[in-house]
PASE-668775 format. One line per field, with one value per residue: residue number from 1; chain; y, z, x of N, C-alpha, C in turn. Coordinates in steps of 0.05 Angstrom, whole numbers. Layout:
% residues N
seq = [NUM_...] .
mol = [A_...] .
n.Y = [Y_...] .
n.Z = [Z_...] .
n.X = [X_...] .
ca.Y = [Y_...] .
ca.Z = [Z_...] .
ca.X = [X_...] .
c.Y = [Y_...] .
c.Z = [Z_...] .
c.X = [X_...] .
% end
This chain:
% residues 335
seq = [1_2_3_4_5_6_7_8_9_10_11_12_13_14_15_16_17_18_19_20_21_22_23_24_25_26_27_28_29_30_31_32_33_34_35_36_37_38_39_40_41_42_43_44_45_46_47_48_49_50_51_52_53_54_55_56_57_58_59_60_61_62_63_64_65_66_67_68_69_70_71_72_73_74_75_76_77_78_79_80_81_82_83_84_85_86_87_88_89_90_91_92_93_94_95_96_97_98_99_100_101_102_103_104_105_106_107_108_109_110_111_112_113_114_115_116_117_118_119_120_121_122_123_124_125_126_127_128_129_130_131_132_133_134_135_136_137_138_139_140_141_142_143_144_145_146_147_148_149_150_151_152_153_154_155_156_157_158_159_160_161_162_163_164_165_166_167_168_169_170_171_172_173_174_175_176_177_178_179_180_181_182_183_184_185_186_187_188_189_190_191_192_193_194_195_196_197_198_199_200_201_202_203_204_205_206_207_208_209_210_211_212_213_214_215_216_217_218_219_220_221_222_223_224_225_226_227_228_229_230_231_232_233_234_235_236_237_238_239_240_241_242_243_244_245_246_247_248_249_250_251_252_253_254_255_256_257_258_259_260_261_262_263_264_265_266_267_268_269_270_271_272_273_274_275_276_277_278_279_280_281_282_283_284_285_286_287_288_289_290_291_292_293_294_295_296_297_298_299_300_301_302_303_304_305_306_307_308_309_310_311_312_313_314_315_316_317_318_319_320_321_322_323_324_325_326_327_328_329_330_331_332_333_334_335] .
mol = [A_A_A_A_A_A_A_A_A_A_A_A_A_A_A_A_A_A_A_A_A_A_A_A_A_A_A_A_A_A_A_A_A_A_A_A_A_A_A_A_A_A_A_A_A_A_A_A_A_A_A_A_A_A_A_A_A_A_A_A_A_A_A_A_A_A_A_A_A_A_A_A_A_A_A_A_A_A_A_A_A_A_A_A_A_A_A_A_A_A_A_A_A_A_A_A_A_A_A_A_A_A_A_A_A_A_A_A_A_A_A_A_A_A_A_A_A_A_A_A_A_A_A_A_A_A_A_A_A_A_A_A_A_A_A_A_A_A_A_A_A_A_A_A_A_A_A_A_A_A_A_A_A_A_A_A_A_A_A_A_A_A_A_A_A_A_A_A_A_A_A_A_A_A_A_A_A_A_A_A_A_A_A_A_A_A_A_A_A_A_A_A_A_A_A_A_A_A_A_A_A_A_A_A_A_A_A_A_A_A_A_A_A_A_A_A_A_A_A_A_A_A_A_A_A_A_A_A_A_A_A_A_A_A_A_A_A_A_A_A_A_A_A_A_A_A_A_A_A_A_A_A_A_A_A_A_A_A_A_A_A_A_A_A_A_A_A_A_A_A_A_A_A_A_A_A_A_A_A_A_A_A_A_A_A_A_A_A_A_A_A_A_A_A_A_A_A_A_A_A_A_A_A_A_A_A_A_A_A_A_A_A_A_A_A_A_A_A_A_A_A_A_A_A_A_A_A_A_A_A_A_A_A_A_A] .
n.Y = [273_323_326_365_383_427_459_494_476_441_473_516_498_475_530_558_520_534_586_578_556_589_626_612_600_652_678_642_646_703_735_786_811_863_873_838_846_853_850_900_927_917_910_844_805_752_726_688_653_639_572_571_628_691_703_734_793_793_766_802_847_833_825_869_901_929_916_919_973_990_980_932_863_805_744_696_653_588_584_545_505_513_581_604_575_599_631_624_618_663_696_669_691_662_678_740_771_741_710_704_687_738_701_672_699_726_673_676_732_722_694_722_724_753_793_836_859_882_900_893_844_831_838_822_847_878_892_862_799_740_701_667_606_574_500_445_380_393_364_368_365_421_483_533_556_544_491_456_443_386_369_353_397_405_434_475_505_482_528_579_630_612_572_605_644_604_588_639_648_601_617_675_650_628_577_530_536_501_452_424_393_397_388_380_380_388_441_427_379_393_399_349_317_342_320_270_258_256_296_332_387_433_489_532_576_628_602_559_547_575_527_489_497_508_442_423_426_463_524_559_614_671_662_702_744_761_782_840_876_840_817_788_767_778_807_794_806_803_839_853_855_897_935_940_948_990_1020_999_952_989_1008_947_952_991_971_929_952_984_933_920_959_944_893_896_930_902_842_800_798_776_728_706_693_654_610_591_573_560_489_494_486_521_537_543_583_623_630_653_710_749_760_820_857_885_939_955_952_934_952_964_913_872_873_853_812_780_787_754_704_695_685_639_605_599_632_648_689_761_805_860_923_945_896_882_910_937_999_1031_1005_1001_1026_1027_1058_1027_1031] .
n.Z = [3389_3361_3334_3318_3302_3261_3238_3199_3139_3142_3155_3135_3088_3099_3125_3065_3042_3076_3064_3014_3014_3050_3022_2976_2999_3019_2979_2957_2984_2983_3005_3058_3074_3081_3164_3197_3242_3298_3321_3350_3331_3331_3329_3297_3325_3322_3362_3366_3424_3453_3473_3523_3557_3565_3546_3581_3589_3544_3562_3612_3583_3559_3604_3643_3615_3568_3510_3498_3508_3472_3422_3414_3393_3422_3414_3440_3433_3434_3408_3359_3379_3372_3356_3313_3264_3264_3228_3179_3193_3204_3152_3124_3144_3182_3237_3258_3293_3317_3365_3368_3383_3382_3340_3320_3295_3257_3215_3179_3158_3139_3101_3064_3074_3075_3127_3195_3257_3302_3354_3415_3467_3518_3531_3545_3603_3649_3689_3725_3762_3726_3686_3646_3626_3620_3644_3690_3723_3795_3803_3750_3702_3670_3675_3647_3587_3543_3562_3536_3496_3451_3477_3488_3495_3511_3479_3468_3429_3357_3320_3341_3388_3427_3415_3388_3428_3471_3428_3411_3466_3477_3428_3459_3501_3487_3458_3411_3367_3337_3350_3387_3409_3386_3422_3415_3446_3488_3521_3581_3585_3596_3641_3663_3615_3633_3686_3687_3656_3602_3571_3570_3585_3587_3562_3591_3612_3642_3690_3684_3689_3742_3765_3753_3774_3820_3844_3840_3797_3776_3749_3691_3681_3663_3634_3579_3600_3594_3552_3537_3518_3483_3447_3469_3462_3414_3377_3315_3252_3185_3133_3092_3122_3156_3131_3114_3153_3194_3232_3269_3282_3305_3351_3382_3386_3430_3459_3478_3509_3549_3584_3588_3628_3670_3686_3698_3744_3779_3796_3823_3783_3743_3763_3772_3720_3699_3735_3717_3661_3642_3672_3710_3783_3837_3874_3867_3829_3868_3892_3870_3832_3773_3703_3677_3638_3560_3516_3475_3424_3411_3356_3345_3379_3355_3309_3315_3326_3282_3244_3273_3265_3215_3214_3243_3212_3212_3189_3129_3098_3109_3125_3117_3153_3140_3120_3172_3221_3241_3210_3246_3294_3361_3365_3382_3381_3412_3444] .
n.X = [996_1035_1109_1163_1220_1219_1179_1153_1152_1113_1079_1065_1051_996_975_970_941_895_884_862_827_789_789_760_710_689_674_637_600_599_623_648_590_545_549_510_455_417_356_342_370_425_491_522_566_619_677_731_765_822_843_872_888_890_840_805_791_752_711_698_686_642_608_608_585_601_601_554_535_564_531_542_528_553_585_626_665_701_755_807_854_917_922_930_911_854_841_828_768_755_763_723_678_657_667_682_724_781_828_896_970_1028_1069_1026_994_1039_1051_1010_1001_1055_1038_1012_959_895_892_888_916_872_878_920_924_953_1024_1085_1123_1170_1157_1117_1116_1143_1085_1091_1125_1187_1190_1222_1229_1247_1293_1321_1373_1372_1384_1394_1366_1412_1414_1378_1392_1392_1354_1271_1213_1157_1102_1045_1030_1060_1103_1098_1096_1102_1143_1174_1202_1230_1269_1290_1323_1347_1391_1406_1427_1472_1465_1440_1389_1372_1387_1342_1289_1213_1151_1085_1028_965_947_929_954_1006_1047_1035_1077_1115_1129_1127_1160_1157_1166_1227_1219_1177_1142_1098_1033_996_939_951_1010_1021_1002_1029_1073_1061_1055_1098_1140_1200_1219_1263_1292_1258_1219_1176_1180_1238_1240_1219_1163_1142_1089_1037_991_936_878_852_830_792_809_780_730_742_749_695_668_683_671_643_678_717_686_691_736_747_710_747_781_768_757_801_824_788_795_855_841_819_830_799_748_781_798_746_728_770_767_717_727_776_808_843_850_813_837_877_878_857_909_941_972_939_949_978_940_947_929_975_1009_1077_1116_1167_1188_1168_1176_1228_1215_1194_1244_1271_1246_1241_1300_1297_1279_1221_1194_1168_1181_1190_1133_1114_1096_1056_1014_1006_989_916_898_873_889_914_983_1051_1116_1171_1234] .
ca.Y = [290_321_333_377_411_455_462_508_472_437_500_538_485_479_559_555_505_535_603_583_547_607_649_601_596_671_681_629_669_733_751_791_825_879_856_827_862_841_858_919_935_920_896_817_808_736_720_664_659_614_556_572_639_725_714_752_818_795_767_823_868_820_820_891_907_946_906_923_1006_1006_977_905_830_800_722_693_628_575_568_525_493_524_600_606_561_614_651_617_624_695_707_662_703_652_702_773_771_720_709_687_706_751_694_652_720_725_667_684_745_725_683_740_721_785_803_843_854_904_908_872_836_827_842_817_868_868_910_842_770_715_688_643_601_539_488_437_379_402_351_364_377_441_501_558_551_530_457_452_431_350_359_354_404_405_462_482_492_479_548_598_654_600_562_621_649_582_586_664_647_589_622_694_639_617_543_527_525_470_422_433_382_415_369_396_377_395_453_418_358_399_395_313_312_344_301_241_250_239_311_335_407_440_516_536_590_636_587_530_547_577_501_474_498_491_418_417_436_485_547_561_644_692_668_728_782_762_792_853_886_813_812_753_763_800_812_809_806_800_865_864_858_914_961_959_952_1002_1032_970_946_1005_1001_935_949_1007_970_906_962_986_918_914_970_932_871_903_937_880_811_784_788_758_698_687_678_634_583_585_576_537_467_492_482_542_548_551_614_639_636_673_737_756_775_845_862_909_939_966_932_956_951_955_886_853_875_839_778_777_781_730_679_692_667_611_588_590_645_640_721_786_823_896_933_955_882_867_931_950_1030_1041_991_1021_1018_1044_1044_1025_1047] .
ca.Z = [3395_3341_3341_3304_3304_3250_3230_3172_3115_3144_3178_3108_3061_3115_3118_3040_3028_3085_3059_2987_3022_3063_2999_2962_3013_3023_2946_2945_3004_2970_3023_3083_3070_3119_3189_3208_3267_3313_3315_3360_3306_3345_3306_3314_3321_3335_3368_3373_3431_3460_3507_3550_3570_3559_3535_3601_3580_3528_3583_3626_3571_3559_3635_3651_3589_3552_3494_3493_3508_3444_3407_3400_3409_3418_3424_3444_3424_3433_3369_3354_3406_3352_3352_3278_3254_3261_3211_3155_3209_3202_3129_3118_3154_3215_3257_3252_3299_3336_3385_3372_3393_3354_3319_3304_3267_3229_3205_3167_3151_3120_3071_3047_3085_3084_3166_3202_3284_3313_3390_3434_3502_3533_3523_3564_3614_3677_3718_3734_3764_3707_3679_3634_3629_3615_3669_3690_3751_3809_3806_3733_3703_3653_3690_3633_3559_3524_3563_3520_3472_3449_3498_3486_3501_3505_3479_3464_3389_3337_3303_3347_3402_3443_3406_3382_3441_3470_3406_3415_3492_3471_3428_3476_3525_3478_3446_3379_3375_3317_3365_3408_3394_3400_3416_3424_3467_3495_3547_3597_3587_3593_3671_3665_3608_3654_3713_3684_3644_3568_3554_3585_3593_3582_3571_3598_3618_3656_3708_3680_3688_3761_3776_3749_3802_3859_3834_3844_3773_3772_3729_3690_3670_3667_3600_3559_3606_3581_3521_3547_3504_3459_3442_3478_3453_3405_3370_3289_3235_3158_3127_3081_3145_3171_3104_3104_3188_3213_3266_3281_3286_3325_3379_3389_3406_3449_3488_3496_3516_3570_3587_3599_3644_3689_3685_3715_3772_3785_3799_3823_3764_3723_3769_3773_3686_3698_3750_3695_3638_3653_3688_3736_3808_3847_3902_3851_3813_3885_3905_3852_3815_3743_3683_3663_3602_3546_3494_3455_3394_3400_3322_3353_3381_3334_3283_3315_3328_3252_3240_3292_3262_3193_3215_3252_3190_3231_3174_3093_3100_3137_3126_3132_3180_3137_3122_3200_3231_3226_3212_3274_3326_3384_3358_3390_3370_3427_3437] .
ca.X = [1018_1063_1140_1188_1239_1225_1157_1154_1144_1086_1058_1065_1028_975_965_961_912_869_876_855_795_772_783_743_682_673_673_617_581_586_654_644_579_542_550_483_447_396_327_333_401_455_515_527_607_634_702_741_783_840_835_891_890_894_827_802_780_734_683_695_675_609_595_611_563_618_593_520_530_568_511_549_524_587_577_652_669_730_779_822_873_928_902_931_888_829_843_801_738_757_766_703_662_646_677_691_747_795_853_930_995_1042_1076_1012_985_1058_1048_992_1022_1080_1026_1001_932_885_888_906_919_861_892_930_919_977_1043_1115_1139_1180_1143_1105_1129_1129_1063_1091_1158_1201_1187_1228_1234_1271_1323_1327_1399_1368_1395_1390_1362_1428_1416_1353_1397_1390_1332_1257_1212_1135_1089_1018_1020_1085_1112_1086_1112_1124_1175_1201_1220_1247_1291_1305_1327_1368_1412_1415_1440_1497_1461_1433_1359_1362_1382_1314_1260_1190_1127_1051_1006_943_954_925_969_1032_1048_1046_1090_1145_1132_1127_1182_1151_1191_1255_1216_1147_1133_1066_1016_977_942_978_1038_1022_987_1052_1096_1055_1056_1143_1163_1208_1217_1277_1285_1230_1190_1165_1187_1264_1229_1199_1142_1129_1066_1033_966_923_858_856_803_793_819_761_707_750_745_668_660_714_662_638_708_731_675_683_760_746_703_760_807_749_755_827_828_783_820_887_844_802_838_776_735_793_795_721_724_797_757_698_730_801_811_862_834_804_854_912_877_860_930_964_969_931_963_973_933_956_929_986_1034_1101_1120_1199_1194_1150_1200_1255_1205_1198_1262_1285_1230_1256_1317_1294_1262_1196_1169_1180_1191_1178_1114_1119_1078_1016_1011_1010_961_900_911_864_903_934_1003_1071_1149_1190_1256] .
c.Y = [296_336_339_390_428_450_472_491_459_452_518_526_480_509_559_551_512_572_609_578_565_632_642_605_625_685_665_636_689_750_753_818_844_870_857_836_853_856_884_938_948_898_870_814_772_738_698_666_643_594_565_595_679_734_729_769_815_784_790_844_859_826_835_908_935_950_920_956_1008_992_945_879_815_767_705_656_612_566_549_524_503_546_614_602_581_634_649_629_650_712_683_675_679_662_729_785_743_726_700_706_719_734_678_678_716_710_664_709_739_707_696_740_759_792_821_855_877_913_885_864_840_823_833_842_866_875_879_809_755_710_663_637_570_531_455_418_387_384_345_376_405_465_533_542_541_503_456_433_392_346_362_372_411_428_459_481_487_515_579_610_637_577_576_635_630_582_608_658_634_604_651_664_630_588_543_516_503_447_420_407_396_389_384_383_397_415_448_392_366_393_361_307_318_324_278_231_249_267_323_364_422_474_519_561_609_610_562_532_559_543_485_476_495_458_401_417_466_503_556_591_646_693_702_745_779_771_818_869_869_811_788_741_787_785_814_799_809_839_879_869_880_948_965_956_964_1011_1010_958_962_1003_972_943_969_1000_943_923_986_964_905_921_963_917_873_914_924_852_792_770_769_732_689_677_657_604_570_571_559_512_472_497_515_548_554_578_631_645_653_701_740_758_798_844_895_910_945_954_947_944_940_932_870_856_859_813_765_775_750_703_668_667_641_590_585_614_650_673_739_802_847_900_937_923_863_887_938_978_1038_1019_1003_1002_1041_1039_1040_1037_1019] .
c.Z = [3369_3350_3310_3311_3290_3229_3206_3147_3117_3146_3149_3089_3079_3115_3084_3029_3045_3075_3025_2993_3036_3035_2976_2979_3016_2998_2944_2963_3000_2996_3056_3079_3094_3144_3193_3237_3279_3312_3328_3355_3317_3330_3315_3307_3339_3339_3375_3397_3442_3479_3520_3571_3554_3543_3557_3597_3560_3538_3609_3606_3561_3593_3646_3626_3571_3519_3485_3499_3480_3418_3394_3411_3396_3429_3423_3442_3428_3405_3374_3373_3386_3338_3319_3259_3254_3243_3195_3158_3204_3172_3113_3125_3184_3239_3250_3265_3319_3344_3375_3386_3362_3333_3303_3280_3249_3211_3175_3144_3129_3086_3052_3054_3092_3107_3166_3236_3283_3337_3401_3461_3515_3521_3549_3582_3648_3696_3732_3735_3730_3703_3668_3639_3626_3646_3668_3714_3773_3806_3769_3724_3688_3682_3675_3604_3542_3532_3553_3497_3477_3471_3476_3500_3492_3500_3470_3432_3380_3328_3307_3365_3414_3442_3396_3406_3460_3455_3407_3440_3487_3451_3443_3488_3512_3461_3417_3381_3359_3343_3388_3388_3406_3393_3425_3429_3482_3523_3576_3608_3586_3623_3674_3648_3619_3672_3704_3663_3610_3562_3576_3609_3577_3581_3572_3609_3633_3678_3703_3687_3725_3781_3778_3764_3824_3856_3839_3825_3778_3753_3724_3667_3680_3652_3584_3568_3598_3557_3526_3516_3474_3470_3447_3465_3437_3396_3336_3273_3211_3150_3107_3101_3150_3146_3114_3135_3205_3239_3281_3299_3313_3353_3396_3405_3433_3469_3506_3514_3546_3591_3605_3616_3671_3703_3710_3738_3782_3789_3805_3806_3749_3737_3765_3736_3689_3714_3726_3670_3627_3673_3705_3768_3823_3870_3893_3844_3837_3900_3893_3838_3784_3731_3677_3637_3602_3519_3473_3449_3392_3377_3327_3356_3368_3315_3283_3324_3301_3243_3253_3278_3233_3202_3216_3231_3207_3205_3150_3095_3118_3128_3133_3138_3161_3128_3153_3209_3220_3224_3238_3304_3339_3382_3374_3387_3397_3423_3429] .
c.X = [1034_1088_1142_1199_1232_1194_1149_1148_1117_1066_1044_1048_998_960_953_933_893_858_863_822_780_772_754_715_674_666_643_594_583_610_632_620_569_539_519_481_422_378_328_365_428_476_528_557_607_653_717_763_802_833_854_889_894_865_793_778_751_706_679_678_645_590_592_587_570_603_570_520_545_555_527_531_538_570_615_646_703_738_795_850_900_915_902_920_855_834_822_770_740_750_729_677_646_646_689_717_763_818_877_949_1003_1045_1052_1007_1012_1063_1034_993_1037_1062_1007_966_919_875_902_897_900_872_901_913_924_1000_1057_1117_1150_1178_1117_1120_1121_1110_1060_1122_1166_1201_1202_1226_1244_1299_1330_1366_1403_1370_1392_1373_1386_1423_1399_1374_1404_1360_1309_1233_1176_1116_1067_1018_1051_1084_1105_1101_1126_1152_1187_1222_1240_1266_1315_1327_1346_1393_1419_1429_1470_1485_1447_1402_1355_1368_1366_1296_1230_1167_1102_1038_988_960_956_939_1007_1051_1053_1063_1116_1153_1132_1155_1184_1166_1204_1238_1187_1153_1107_1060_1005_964_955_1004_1051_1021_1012_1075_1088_1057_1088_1151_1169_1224_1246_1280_1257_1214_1194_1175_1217_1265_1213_1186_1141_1102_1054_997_952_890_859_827_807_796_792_729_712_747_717_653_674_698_652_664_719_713_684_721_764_736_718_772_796_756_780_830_817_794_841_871_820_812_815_751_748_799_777_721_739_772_727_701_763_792_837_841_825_821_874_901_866_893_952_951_955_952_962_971_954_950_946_1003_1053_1109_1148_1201_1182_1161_1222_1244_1205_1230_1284_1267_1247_1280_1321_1286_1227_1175_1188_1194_1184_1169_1126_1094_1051_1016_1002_982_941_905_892_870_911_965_1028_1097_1159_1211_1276] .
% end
């Protein structure tokens, strides 16, 4: 388990030393040479994608054979339980593209790491119930986000969307996010750290976070959608893969964003991957609602997530936008 409150300095010499090491290893493999193609020269694309969740669409688009009409063989893979952490795999050439949230990418970002976001997943919005959210016992005494404060509060990775927006939420509510302790734990072990007590309060998930209330914790706000159009998930890739593989690149996002569209008018497919591919039980992900995917990056709120991180001290600085998109993402300003 680790705790902090304020992650950053660890988060930052960790990015560093892994982005000198993925600079160094694709230097000594000659970088991100022509994408390798299969015998009957179809373009091989790995992806890394999250354990927890939004990473949906990207077996729909294997299974629906999105993939294979636009001449890809896409082989999907689990990254790292901290989706930030895939970056290296990315800029090493292990993978061609992988999964985080907004802030794990800004991280990266702000270190001058050469990525950048191809499409989103899923985005916040309030045209749909909650997905995710601070979870608490019922007979707890946390009532809004300012009681967070002096509390303890358990999450999936350190320095990412979801302690930022925990942080954002606390002070909208009026409280001081420094006095928040943040601990990470395994996703799956988030639901017992409520109930048992080892932290005050848990934010969790897609079916986790459904499993976690049928269970008797209960949910305090609306998570992400108190944030509408935050970027909950994307798609990014080495900037230099993306120079000399843009059609490559671009098929492969046209056919996640194929993929999406299923997704939203299909609930069924996106449960049968969830019961596959998650440890939440089959009667919990039959009893609830999907996530709405989305492919598009509003710039507007990912501007004021950067900015809000800054603050937080959660990022050394704030990237500007051609540092953040690829120039062929599906990008849009908000208002």
């Amino acid at each position: 388990m680790h705790t902090s409150r304020n992650p950053r300095r660890r988060t930052l010499i960790t990015l560093t030393a892994l982005a000198v090491t993925a600079s160094l290893t694709a230097t000594a493999c000659g970088g991100d040479s022509d994408a390798a193609t299969t015998a009957d020269g179809k373009a091989k694309v790995t992806v890394l994608r999250s354990n927890g969740a939004i990473f949906e669409p990207l077996y729909i688009a294997q299974d629906q054979g999105y993939f294979k009409a636009a001449g890809l063989d896409v082989t999907i893979k689990a990254g790292a339980q901290d989706t930030s952490q895939n970056a290296p795999s990315v800029l090493n050439g292990e993978a061609q593209f992988a999964m985080t949230d907004s802030s794990g990418f800004l991280k990266g970002a702000a270190q001058d790491m050469p990525i950048r976001i191809v499409t989103g997943l899923q985005s916040a919005t309030t045209q749909t119930d909650p997905t995710d959210g601070l979870l608490v016992k019922k007979d707890s005494a946390i009532e809004s986000f300012k009681d967070l404060e002096g509390k303890t509060v358990g999450i999936s990775a350190l320095g990412g969307t979801i302690q930022f927006i925990c942080e954002y939420l606390v002070q909208k509510a009026g409280g001081d996010p420094t006095k928040v302790k943040f601990v990470a734990l395994p996703t799956t072990s988030l639901t017992d750290a409520a109930t048992s007590g080892k932290t005050d309060a848990v934010y969790s998930f897609g079916p986790f976070y459904f499993a976690a209330k049928d269970s008797g914790l209960r949910s305090v706000g609306n998570g992400m959608n108190d944030v509408p159009g935050i970027v909950q998930g994307v798609l990014f890739s080495s900037q230099e893969y993306l120079s000399k593989n843009a059609d490559t690149a671009k098929k492969f996002i046209d056919a996640v964003a194929k993929a999406i569209a299923y997704a939203n008018a299909h609930p069924d497919a996106v449960k049968a991957i969830d019961k596959k591919y998650t440890e939440v039980p089959d009667d919990f992900i039959d009893a609830h609602d999907i996530n709405h995917y989305d492919k598009n990056l509003d710039t507007t709120v990912m501007r004021t997530v950067i900015t809000k991180m800054h603050e937080f001290d959660l990022l050394d600085n704030e990237p500007k936008d051609d540092a953040i998109y690829w120039d062929q993402a599906p990008t849009t300003a908000g208002e």
